[in-house]
N, C-alpha and C positions, 0 to 999 in steps of 0.2 A: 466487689466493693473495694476501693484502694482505700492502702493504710491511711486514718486516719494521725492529725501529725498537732504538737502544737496540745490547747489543752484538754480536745479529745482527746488524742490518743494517753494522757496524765489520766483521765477521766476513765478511759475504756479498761489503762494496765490495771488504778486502782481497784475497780468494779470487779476484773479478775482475781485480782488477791484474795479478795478479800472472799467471793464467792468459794474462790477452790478451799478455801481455810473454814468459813460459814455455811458454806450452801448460798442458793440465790435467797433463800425465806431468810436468812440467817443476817442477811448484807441489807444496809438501810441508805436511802441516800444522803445521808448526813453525814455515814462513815466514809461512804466515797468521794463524798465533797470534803472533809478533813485527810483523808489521806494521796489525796488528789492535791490539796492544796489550793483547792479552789475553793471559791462564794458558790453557794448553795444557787445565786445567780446565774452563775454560768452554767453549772452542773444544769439547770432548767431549762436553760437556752440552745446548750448543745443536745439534750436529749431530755423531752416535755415527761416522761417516765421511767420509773423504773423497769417496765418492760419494755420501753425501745431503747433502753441500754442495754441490757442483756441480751434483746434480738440481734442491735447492732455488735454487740458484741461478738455473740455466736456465726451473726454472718460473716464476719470479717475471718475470722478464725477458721470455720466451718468451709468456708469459700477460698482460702488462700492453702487449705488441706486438698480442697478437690484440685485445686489448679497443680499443686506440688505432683498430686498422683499423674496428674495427667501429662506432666511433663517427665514424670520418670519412667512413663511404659512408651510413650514417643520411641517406634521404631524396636521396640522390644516383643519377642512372643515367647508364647510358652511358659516354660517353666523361668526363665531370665523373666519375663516382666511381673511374675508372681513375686519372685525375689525381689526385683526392682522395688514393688510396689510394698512389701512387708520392710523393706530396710528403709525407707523415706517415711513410713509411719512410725516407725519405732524412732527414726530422728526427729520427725515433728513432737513426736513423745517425751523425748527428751530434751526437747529444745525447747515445749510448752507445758510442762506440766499440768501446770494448772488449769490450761483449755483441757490438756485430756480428760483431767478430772473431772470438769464441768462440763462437757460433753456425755462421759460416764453417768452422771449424777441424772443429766436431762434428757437424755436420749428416750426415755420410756415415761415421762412425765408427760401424759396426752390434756392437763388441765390450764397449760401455759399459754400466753396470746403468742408466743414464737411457735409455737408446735408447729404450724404449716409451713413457718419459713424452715427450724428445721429440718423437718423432714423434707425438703424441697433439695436441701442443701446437703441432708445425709445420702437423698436419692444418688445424684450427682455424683459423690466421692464412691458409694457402691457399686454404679455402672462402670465405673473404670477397672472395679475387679473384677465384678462380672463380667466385663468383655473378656479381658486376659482368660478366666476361666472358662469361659466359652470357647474358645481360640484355642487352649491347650487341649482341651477335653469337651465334641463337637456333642456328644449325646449330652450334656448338658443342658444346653441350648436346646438342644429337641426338644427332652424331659420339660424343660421349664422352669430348672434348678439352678442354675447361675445364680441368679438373682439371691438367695436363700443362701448357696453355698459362701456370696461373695459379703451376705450377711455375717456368717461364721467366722470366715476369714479377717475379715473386719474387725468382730467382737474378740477375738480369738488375741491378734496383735495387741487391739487396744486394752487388754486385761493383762498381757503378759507385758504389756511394757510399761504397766501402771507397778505388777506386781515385782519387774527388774528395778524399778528406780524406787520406789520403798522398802524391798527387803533384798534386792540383791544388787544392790548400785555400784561394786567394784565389779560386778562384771561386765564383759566386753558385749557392745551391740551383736556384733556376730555371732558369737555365744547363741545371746536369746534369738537370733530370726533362723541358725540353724535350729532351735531346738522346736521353731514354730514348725518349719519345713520339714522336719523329720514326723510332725506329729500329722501333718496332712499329707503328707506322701505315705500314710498307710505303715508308718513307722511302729504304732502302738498296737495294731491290730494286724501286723505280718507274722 
């Protein structure tokens, strides 16, 4: 989905604000149409619901994550596109807050009319590390654990870079992705 630009995109930033501050149950379209600065009109006409704001919301976010990963592991194996791919989420993390949050929030809400898209769209950003992870480590791929592991890894980042930029936000990105790679390279259990 290309960024939407103009009084989408007024409409999609406010919807985010306001979600990562309220929750989506929290966010009414009245607040997004006043802090958007838009008529309740428009807010209509660009998105007929409140759940095809949030989907579109989420896919645009969710979709411009998976494209980001997929251009940081371009050319990369190993343990270098693991890293690749943990230091472009933790900047998408820092660069988006508030999607991570609301990603965080909705990831495991199976009662949403987005549910399929994101999961469609969460699939996408996890095959990127499950390749890498497959690729460094083949019995993975055998076993049938990629997939699971590149869940972890996933979960893993986006909770440590939720938990860097609320309680530890002078510290340095590097910092927190060596400290992610030290705990999956068998750093805490050596």
């Amino acid at each position: 989905m290309p960024r939407a630009i103009g009084t989408k995109r007024a409409i999609l930033d406010a919807a985010l604000e306001l979600a990562a501050t309220r929750g989506i149950t929290g966010t009414t379209m009245d607040d997004v149409a006043e802090l958007a600065g838009v008529a309740k009109g428009s807010l209509y006409y660009n998105f007929s619901s409140k759940d095809n704001l949030f989907e579109a919301l989420l896919q645009e976010g969710v979709g411009a994550l998976a494209d980001s990963l997929r251009e940081a592991r371009a050319g990369l194996h190993g343990r270098a596109a693991l890293e690749a791919l943990i230091t472009v989420l933790l900047d998408r993390i820092e660069a988006n807050a508030g999607l991570a949050k609301l990603m965080a929030a909705e990831i495991f809400r199976t009662d949403r009319a987005w549910q399929k898209t994101l999961f469609a769209l969460r699939h996408d950003a996890l095959a990127v590390f499950a390749e890498a992870i497959a690729e460094a480590k083949p019995a993975t791929a055998a076993a049938g654990t990629s997939g699971l592991m590149a869940s972890s890894v996933f979960g893993a980042v986006l909770m440590a870079g939720l938990e860097w930029l609320v309680f530890e936000p002078n510290r340095h990105r590097d910092e927190v992705s060596a400290a992610i790679l030290e705990s999956l390279s068998g750093g805490l259990l050596a």
